[in-house]
Residue frames as qw, qx, qy, qz and C-alpha x, y, z in Angstrom:
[[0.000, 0.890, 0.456, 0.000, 0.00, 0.00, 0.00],
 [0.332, 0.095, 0.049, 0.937, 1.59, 3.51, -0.97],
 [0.102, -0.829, -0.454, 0.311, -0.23, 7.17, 0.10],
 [0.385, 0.163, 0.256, 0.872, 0.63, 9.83, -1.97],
 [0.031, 0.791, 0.383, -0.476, -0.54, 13.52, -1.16],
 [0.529, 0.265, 0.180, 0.786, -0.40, 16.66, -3.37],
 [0.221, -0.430, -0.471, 0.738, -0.51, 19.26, -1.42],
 [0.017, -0.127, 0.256, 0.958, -1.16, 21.93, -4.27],
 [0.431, -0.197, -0.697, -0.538, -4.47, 20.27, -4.61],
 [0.489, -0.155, 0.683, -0.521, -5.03, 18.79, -1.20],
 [0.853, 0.187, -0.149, -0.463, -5.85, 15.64, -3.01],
 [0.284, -0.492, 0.822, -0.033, -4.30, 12.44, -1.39],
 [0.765, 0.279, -0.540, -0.212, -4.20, 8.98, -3.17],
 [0.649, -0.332, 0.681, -0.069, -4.14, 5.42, -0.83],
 [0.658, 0.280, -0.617, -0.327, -2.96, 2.72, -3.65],
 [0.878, -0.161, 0.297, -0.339, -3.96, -0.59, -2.70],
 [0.785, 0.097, 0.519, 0.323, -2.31, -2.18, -5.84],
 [0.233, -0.311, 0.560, 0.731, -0.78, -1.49, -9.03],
 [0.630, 0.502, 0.249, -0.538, -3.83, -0.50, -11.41],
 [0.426, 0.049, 0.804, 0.412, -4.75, -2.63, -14.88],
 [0.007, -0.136, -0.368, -0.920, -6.07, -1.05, -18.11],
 [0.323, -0.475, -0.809, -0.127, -9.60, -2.56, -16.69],
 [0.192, -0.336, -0.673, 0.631, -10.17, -0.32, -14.00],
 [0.206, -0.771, -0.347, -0.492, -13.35, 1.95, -13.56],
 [0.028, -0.077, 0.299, -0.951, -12.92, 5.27, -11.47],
 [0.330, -0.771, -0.544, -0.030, -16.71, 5.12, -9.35],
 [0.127, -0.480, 0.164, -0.853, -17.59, 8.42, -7.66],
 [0.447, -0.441, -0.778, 0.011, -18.83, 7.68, -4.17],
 [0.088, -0.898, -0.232, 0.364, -19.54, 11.32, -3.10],
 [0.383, 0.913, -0.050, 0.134, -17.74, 14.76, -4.17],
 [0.016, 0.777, -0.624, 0.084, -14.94, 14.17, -2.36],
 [0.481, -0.376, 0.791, 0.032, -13.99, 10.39, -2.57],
 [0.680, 0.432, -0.448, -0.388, -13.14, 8.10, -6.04],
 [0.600, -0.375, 0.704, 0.071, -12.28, 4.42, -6.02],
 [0.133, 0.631, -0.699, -0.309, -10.63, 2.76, -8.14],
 [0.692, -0.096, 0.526, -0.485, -12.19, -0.77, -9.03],
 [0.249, 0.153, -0.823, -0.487, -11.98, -3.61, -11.50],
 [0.679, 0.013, -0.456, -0.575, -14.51, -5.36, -13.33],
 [0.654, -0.099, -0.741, 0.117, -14.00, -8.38, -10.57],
 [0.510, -0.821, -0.155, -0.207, -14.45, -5.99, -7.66],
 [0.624, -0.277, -0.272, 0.678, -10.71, -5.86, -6.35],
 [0.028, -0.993, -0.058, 0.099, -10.55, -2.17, -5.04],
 [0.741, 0.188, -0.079, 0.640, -6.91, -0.59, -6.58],
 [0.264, 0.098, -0.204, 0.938, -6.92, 2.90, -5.02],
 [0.062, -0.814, -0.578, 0.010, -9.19, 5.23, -3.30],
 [0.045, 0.405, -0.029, 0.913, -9.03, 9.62, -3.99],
 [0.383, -0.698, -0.448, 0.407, -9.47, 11.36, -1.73],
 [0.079, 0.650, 0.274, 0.705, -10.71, 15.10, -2.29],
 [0.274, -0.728, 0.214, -0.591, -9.97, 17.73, 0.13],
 [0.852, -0.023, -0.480, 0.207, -8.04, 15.32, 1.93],
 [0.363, 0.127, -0.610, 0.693, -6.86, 16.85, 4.93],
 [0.546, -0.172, 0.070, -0.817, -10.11, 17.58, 5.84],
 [0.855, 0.104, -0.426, -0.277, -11.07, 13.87, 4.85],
 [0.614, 0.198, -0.696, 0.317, -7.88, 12.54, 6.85],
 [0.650, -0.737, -0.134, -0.127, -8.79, 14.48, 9.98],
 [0.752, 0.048, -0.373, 0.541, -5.08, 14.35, 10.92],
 [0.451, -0.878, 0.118, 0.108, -3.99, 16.27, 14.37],
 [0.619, -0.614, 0.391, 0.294, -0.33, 17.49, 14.19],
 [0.427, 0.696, -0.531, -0.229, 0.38, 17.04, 10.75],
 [0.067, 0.374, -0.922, -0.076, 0.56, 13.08, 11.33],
 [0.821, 0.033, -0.453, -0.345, -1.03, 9.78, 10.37],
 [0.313, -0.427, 0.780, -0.334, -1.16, 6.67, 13.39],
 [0.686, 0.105, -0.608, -0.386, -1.60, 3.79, 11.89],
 [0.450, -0.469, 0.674, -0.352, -2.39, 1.48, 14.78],
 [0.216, 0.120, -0.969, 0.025, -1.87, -2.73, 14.52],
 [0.709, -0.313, -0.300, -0.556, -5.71, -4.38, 15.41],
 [0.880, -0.157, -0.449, -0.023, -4.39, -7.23, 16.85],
 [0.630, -0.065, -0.423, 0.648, -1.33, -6.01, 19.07],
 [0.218, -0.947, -0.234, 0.043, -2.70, -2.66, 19.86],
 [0.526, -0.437, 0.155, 0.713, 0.90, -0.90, 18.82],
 [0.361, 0.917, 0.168, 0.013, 0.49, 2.37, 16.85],
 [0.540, 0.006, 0.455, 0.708, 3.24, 3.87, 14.22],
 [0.172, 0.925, 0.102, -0.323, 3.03, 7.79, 13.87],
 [0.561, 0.210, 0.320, 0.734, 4.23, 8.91, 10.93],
 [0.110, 0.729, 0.363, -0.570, 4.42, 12.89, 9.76],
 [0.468, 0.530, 0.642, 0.297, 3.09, 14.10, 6.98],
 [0.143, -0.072, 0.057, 0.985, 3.38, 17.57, 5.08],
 [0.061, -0.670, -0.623, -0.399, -0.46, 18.29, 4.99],
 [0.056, -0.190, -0.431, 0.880, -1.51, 21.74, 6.19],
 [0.230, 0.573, 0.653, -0.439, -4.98, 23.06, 6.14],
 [0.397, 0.149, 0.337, 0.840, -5.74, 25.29, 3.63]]
């Protein structure tokens, strides 16, 4: 999985996988696309006005482990706009 922001946009990108010529872009509001093949694997999801969307305190993402309860802050260059 890869996350890719652009700030100049505020418009962040979660890839899931590596996309094939097959895929269909679905709208599932104004601010969120996914990315989807004809078999239903999901390859990416947009994310519009994304730091709004991410909700992030501090300018960082905590990704936290379900099973061990151990969280992994990472920071990120998003700033409000």
């Amino acid at each position: 999985m890869e996350i890719s922001y652009d700030k100049k946009y505020n418009i962040a990108y979660i890839k899931i996988q590596e996309k094939t010529s097959n895929v269909e872009t679905i709208t599932l509001n104004n601010e969120v696309n996914i990315d989807i093949s004809p078999d239903g694997k999901i390859y990416g999801i947009e994310l519009l006005n994304a730091s709004e969307q991410l909700k992030l305190q501090d300018n960082k993402l905590v990704f936290i482990d379900i099973v061990t309860g151990k969280k992994t802050i990472i920071p990120i260059g998003i700033n409000k706009l």
